[in-house]
N, CA and C atoms as a LAMMPS dump frame, in Angstrom:
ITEM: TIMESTEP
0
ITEM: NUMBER OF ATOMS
543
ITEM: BOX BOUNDS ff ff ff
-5.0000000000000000e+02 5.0000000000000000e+02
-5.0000000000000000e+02 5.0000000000000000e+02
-5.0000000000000000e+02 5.0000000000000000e+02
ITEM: ATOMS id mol type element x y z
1 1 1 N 373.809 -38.146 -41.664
2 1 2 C 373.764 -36.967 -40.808
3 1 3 C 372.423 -36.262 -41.013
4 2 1 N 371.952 -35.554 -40.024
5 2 2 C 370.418 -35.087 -40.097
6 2 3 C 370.376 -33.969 -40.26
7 3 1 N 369.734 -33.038 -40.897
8 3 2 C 369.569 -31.431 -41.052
9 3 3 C 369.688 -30.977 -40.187
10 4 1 N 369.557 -30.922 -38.81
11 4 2 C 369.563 -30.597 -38.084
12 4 3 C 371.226 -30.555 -37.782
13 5 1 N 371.64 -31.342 -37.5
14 5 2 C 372.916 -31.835 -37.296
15 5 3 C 374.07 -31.439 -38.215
16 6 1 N 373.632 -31.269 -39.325
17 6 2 C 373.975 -30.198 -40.604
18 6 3 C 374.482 -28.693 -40.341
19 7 1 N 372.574 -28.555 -39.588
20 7 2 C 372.73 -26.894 -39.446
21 7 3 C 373.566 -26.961 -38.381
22 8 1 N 373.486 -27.313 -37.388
23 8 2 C 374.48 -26.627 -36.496
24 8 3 C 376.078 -26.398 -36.48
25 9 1 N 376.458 -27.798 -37.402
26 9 2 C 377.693 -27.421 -38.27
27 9 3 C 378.395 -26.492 -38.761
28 10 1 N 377.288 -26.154 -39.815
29 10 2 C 377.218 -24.711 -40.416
30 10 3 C 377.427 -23.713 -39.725
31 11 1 N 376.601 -23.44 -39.111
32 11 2 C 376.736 -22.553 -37.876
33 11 3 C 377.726 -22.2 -37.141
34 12 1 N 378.456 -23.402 -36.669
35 12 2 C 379.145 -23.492 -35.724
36 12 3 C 380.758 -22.908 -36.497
37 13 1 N 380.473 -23.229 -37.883
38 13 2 C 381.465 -22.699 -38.769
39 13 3 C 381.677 -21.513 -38.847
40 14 1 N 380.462 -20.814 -38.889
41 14 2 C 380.33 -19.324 -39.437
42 14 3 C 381.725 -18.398 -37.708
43 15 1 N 382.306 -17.263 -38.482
44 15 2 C 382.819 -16.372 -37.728
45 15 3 C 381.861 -15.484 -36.592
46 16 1 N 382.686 -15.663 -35.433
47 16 2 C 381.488 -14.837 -34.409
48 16 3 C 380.485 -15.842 -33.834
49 17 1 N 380.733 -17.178 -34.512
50 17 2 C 379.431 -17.668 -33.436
51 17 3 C 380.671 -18.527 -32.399
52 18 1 N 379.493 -18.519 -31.27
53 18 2 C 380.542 -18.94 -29.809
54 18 3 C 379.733 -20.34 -29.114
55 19 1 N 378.347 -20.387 -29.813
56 19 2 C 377.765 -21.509 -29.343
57 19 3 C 376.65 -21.477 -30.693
58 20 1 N 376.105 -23.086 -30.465
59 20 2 C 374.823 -22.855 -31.54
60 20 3 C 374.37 -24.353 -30.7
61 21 1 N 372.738 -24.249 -30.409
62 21 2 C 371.892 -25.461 -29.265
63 21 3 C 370.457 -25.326 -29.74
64 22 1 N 370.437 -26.79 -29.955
65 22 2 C 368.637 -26.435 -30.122
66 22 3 C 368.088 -25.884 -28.864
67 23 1 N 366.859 -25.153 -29.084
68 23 2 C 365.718 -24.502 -27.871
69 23 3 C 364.735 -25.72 -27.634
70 24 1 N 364.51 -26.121 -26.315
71 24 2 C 364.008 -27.128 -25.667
72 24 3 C 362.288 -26.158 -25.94
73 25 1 N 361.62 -27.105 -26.119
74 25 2 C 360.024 -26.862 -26.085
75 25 3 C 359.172 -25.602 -25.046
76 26 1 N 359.753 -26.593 -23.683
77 26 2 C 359.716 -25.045 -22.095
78 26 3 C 360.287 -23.713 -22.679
79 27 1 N 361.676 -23.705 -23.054
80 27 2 C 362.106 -22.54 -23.39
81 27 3 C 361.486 -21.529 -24.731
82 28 1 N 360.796 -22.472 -25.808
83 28 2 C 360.195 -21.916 -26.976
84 28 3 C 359.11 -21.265 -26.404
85 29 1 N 358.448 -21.723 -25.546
86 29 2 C 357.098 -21.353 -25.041
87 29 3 C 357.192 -20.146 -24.102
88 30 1 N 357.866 -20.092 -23.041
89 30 2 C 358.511 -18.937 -22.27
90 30 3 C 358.702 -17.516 -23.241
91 31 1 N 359.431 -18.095 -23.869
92 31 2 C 359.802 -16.88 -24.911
93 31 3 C 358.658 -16.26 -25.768
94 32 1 N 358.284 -16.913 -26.077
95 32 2 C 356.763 -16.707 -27.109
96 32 3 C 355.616 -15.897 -26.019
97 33 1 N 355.492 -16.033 -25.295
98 33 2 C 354.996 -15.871 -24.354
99 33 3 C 355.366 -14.336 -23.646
100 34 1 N 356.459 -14.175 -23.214
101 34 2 C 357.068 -12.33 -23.1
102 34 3 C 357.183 -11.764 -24.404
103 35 1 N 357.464 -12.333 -25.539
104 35 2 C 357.236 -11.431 -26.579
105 35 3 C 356.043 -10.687 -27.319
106 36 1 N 354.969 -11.397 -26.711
107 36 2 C 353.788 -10.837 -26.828
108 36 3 C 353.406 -9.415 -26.443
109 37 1 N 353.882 -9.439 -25.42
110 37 2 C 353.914 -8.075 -24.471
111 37 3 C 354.792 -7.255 -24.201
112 38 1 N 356.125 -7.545 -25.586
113 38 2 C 357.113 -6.436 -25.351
114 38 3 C 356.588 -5.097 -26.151
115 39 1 N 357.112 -3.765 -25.012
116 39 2 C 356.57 -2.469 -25.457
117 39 3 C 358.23 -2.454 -26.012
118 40 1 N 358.01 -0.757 -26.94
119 40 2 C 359.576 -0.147 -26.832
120 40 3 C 359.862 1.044 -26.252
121 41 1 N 360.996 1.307 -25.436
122 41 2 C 361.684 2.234 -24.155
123 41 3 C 360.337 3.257 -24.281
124 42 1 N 359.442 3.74 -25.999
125 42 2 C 358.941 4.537 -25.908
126 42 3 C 357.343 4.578 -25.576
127 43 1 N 357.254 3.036 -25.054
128 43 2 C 355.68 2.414 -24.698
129 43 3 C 355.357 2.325 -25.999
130 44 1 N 355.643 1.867 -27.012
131 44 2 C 355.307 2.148 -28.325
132 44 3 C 354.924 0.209 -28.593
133 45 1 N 354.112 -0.04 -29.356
134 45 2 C 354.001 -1.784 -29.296
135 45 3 C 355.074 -2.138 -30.186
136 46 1 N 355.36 -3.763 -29.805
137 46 2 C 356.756 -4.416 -31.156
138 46 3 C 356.481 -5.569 -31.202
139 47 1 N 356.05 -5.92 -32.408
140 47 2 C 355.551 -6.915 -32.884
141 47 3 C 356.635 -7.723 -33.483
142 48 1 N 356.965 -8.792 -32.889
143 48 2 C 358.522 -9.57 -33.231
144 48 3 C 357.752 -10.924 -34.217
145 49 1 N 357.04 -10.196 -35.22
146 49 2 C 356.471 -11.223 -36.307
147 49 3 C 358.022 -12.528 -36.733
148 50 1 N 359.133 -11.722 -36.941
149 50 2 C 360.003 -12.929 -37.177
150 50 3 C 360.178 -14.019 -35.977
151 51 1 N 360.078 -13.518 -34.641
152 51 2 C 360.344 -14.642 -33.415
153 51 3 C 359.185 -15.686 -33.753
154 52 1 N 357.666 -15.283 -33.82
155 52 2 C 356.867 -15.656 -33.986
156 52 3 C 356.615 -16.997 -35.016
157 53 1 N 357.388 -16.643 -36.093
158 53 2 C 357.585 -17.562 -37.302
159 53 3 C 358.611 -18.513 -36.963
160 54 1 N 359.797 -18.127 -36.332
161 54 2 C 360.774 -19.054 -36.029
162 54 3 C 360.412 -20.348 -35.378
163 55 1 N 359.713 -19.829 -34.108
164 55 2 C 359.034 -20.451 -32.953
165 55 3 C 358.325 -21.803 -33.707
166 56 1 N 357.395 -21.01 -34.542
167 56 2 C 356.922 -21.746 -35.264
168 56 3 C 357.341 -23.383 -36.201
169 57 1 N 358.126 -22.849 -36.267
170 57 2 C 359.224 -24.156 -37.016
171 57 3 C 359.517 -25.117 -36.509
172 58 1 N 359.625 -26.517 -37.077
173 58 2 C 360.063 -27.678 -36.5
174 58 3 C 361.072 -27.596 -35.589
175 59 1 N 362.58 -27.256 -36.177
176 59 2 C 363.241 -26.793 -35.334
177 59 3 C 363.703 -25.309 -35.346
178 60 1 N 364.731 -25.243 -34.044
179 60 2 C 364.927 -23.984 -33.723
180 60 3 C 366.105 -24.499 -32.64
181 61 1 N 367.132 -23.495 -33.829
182 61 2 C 368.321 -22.952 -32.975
183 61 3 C 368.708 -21.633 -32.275
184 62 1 N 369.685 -21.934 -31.606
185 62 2 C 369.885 -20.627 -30.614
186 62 3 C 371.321 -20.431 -31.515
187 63 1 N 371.889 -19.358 -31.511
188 63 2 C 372.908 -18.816 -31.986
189 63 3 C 373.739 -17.867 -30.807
190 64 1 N 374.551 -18.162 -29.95
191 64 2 C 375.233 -17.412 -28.889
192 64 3 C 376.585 -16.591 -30.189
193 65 1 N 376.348 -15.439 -29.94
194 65 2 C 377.562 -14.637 -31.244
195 65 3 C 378.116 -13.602 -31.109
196 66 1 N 378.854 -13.141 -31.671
197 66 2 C 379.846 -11.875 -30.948
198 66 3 C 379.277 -11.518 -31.84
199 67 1 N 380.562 -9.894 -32.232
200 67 2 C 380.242 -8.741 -32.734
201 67 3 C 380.718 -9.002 -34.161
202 68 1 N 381.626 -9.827 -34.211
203 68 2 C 382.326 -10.58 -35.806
204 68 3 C 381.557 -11.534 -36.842
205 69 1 N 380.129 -11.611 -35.688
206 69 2 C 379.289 -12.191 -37.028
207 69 3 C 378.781 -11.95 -37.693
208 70 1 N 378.216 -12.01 -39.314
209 70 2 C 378.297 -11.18 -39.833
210 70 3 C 376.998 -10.205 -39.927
211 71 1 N 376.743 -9.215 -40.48
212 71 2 C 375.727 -8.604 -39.66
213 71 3 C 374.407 -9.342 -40.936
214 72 1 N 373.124 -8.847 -40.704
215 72 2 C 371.941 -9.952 -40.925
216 72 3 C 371.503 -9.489 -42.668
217 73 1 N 371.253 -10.25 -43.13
218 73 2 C 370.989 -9.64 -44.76
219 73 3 C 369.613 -8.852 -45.261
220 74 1 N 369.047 -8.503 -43.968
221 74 2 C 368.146 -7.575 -44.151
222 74 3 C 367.939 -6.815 -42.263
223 75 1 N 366.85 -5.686 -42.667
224 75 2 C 366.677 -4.954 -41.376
225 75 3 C 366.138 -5.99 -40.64
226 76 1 N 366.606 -5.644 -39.706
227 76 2 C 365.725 -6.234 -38.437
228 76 3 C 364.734 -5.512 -37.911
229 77 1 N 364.501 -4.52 -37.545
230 77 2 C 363.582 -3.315 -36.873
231 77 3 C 362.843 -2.49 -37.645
232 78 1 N 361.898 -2.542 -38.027
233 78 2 C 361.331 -1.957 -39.045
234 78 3 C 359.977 -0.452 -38.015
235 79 1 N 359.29 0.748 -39.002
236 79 2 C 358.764 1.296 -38.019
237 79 3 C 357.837 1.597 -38.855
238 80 1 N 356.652 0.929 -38.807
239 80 2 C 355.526 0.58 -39.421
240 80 3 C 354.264 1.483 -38.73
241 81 1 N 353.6 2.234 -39.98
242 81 2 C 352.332 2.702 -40.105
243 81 3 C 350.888 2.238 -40.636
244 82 1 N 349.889 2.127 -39.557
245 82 2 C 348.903 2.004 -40.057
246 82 3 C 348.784 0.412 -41.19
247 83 1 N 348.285 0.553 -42.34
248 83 2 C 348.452 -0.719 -43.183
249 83 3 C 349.777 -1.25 -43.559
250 84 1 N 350.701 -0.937 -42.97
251 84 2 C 351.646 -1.685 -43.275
252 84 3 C 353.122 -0.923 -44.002
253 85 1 N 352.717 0.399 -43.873
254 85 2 C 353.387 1.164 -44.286
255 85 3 C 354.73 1.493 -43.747
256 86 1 N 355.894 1.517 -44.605
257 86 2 C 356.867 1.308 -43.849
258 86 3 C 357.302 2.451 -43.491
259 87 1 N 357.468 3.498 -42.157
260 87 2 C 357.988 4.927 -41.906
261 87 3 C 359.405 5.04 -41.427
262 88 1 N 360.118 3.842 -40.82
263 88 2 C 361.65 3.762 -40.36
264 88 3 C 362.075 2.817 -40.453
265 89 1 N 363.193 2.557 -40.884
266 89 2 C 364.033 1.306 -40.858
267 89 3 C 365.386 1.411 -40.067
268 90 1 N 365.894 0.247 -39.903
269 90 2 C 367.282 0.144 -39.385
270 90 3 C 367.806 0.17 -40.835
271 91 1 N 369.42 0.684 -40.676
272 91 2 C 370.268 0.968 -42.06
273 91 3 C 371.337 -0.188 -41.142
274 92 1 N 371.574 -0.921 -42.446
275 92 2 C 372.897 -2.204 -42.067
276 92 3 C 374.011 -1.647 -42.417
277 93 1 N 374.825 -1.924 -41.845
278 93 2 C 376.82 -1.828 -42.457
279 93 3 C 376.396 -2.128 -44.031
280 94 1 N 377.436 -1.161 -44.611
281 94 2 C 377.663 -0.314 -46.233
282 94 3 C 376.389 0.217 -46.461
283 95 1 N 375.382 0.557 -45.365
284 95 2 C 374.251 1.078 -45.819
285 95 3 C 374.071 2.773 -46.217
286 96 1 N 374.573 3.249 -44.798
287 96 2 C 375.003 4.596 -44.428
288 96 3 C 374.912 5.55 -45.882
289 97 1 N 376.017 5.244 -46.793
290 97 2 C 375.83 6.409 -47.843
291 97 3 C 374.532 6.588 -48.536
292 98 1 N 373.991 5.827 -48.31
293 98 2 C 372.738 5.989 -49.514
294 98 3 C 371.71 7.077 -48.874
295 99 1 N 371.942 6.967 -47.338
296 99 2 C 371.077 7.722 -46.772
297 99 3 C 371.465 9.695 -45.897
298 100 1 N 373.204 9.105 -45.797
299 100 2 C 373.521 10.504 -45.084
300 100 3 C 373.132 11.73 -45.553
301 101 1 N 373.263 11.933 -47.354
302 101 2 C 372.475 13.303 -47.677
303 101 3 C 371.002 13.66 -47.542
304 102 1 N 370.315 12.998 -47.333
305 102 2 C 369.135 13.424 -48.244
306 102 3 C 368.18 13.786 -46.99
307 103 1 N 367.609 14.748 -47.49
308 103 2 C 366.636 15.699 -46.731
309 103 3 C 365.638 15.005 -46.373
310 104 1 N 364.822 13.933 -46.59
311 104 2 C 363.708 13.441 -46.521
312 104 3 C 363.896 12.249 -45.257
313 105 1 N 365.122 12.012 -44.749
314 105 2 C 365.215 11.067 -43.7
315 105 3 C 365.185 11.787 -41.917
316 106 1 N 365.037 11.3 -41.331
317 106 2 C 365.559 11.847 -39.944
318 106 3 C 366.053 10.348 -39.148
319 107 1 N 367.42 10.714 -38.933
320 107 2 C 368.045 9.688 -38.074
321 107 3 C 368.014 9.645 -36.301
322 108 1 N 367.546 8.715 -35.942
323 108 2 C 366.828 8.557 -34.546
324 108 3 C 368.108 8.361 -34.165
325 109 1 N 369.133 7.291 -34.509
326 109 2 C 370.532 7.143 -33.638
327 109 3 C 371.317 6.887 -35.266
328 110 1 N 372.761 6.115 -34.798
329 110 2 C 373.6 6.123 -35.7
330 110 3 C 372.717 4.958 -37.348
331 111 1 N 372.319 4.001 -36.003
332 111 2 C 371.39 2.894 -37.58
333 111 3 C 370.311 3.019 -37.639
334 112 1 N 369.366 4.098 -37.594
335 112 2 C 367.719 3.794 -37.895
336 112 3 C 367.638 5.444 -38.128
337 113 1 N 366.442 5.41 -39.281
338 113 2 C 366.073 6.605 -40.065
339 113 3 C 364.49 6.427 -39.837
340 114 1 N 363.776 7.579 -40.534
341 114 2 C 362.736 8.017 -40.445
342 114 3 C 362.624 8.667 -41.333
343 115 1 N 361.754 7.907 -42.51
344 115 2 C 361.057 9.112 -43.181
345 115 3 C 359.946 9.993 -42.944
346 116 1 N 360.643 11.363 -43.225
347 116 2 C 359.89 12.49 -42.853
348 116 3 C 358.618 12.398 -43.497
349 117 1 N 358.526 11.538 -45.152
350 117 2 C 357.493 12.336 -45.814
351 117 3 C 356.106 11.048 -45.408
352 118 1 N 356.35 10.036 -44.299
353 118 2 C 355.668 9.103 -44.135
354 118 3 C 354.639 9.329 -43.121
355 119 1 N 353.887 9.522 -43.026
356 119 2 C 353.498 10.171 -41.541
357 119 3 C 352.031 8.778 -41.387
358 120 1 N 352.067 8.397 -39.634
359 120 2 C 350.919 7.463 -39.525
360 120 3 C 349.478 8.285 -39.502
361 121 1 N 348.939 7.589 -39.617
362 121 2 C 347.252 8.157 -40.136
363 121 3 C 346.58 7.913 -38.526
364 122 1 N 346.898 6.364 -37.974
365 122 2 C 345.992 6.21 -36.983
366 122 3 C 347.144 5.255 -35.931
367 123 1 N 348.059 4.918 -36.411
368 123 2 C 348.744 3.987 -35.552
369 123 3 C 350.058 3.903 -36.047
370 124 1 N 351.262 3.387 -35.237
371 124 2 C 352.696 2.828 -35.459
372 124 3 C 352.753 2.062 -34.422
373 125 1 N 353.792 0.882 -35.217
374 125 2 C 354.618 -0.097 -34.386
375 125 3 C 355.963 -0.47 -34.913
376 126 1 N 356.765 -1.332 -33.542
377 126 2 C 357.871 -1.725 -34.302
378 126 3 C 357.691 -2.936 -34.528
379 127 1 N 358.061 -2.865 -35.68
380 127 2 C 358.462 -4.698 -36.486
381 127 3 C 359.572 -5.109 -36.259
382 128 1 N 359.86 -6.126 -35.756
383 128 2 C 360.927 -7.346 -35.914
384 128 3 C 360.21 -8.601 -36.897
385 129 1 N 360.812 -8.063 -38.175
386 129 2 C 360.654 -8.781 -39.505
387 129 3 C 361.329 -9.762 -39.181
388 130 1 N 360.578 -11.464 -40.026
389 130 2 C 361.408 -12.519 -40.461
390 130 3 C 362.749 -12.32 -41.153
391 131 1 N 363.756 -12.722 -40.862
392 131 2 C 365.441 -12.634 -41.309
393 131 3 C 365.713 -13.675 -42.3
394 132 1 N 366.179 -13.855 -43.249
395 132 2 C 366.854 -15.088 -44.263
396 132 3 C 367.898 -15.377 -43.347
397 133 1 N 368.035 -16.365 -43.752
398 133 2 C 369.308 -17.075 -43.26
399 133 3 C 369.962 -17.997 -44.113
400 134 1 N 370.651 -16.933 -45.366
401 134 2 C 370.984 -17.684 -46.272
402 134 3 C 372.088 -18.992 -46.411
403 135 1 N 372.575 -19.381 -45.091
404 135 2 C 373.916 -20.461 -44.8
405 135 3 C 372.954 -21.62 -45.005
406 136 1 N 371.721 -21.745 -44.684
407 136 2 C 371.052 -23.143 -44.249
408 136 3 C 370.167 -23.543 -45.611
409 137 1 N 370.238 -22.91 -47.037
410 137 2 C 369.816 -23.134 -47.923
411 137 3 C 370.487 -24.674 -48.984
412 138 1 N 371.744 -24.268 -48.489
413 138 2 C 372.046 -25.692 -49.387
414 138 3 C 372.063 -27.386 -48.654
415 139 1 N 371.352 -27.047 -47.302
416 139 2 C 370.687 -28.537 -46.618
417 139 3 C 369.304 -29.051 -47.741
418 140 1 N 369.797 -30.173 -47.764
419 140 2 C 368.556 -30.932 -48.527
420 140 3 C 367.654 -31.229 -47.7
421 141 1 N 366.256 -31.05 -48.114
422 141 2 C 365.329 -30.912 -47.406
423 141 3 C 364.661 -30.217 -46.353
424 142 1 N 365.354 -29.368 -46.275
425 142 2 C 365.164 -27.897 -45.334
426 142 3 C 364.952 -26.733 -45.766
427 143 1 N 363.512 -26.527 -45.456
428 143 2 C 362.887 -25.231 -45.952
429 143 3 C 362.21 -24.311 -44.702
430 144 1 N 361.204 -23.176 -45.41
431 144 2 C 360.912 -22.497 -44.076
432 144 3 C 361.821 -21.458 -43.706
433 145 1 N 363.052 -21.255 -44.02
434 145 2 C 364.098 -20.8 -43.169
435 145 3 C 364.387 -19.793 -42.716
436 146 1 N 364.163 -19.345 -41.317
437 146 2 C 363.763 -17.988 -40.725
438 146 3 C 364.484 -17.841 -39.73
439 147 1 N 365.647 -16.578 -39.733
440 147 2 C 366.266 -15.998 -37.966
441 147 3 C 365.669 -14.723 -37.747
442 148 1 N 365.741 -14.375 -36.712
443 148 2 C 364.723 -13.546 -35.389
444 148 3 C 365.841 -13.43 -35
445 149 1 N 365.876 -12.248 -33.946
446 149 2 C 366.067 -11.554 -32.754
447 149 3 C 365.55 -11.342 -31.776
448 150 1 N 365.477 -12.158 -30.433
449 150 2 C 364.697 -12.038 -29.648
450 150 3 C 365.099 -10.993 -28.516
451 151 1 N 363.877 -10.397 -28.316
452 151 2 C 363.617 -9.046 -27.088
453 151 3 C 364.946 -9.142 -26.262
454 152 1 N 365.233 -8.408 -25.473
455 152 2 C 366.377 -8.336 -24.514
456 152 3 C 365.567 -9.315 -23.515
457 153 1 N 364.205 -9.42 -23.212
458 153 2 C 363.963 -10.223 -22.086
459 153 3 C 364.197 -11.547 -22.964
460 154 1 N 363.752 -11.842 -24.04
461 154 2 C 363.627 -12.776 -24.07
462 154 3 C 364.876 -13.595 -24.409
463 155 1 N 366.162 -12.908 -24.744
464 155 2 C 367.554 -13.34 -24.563
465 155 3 C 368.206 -13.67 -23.157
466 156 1 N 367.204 -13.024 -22.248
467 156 2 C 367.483 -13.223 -20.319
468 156 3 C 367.366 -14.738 -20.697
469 157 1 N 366.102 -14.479 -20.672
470 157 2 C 365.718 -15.879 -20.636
471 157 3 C 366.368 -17.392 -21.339
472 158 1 N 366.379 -16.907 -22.29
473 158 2 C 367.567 -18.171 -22.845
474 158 3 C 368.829 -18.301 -22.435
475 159 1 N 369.592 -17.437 -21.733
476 159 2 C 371.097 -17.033 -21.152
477 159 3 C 370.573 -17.871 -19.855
478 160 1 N 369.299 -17.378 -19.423
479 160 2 C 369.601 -17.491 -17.803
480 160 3 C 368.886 -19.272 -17.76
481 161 1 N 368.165 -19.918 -18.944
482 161 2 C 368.069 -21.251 -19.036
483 161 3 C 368.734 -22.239 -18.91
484 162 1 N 370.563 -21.638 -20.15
485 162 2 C 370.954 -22.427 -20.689
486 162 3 C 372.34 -21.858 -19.886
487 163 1 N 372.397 -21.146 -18.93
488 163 2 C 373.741 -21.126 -17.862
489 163 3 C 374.6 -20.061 -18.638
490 164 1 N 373.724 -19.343 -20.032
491 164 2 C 375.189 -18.694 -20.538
492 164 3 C 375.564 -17.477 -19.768
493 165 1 N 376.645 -16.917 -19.844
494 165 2 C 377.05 -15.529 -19.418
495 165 3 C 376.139 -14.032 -20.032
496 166 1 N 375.889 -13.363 -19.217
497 166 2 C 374.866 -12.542 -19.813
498 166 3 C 376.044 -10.846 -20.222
499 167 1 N 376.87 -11.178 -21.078
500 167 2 C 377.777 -10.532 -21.856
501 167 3 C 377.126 -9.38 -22.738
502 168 1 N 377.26 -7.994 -22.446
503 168 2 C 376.532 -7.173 -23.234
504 168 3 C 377.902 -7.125 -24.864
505 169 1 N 378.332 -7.516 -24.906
506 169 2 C 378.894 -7.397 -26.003
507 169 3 C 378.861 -8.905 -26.954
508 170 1 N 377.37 -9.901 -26.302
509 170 2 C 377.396 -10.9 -26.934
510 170 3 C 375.639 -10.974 -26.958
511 171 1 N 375.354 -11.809 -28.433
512 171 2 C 373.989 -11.542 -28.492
513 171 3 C 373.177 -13.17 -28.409
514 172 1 N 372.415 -12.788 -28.605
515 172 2 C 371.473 -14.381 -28.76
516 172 3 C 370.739 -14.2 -30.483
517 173 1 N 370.713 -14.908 -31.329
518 173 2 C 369.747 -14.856 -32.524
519 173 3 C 369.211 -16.19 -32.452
520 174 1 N 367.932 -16.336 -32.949
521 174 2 C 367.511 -17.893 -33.009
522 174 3 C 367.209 -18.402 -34.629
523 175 1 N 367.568 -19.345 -35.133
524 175 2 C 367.158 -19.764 -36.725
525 175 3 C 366.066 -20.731 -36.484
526 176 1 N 365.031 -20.751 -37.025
527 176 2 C 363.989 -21.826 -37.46
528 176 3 C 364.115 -22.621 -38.614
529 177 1 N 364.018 -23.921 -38.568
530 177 2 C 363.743 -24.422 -40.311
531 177 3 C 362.759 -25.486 -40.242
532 178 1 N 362.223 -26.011 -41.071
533 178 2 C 361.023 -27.652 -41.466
534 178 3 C 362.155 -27.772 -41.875
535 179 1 N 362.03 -29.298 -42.088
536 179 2 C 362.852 -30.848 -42.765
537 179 3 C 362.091 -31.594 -42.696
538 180 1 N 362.645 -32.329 -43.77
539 180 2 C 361.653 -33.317 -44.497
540 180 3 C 362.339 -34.71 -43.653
541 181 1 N 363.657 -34.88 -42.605
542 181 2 C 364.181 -35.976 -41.924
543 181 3 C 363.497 -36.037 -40.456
């Protein structure tokens, strides 16, 4: 059986997922391609460095998933100053307490904060950081291993490729990995 063939197994195991398909070459490129130029609602730039890396990878799966999967083992959305400085993050499920007291945050919606005491010097953007994807670690010979979140366009686009239903209560994630098969 091939890593590949592995991962999607895996995958296909995990709770909440409803499909899992490799991304055809046309479709990697499409995507790579609008993500360059996604702004956010606030014209603000978003740099989807994790899509970027995925893309990158030998292969690359699509992940079609409800709301029962489980949520990602780090932020996804990060709100970056100047050198790299981090000024907002998304807060994950059991995150919440660490942050509801304290004076030094400001919460934009229910999951993303702002520190007050961070302020940009000359610039901000949003990051869409590389994701672990810790299920695909115990494949032999598969390294690299990176999931993304791709833009709302660029989830059109894979929905409207691959015939799926464009379900707002269902998402798209993509995993990248190298193999050595």
């Amino acid at each position: 059986m091939t890593s590949l063939d592995q991962a999607i197994g895996i995958i296909e195991g995990m709770r909440g997922t409803l499909k899992v398909f490799p991304l055809d070459e046309e479709t990697r490129e499409g995507i790579l391609k609008v993500e360059k130029n996604i702004k956010s609602q606030m014209g603000m730039e978003v740099k989807n460095e994790g899509l970027e890396q995925c893309l990158a990878r030998r292969y690359v799966l699509c992940i079609l998933k409800n709301k029962t999967f489980r949520p990602p083992p780090e932020p996804t959305v990060q709100l970056i100053a100047d050198e790299g400085v981090v000024i907002g993050t998304e807060i994950l499920p059991g995150q919440h307490d660490q942050y509801k007291d304290r004076d030094d945050v400001l919460w934009l919606c229910e999951d993303f904060i702002v520190f007050k005491d961070q302020q940009p010097k000359q610039k901000e953007f949003f990051l869409m950081p590389p994701v672990s994807f810790p299920e695909l670690k115990a494949i032999e010979g598969v390294d690299a291993i990176v999931s993304c979140s791709p833009s709302p366009l660029g989830d059109i686009i894979i929905k409207n490729r691959y015939g799926l239903d464009d379900d707002p209560k269902n998402a798209t994630i993509l995993v990248g990995f190298n193999s050595s098969d």
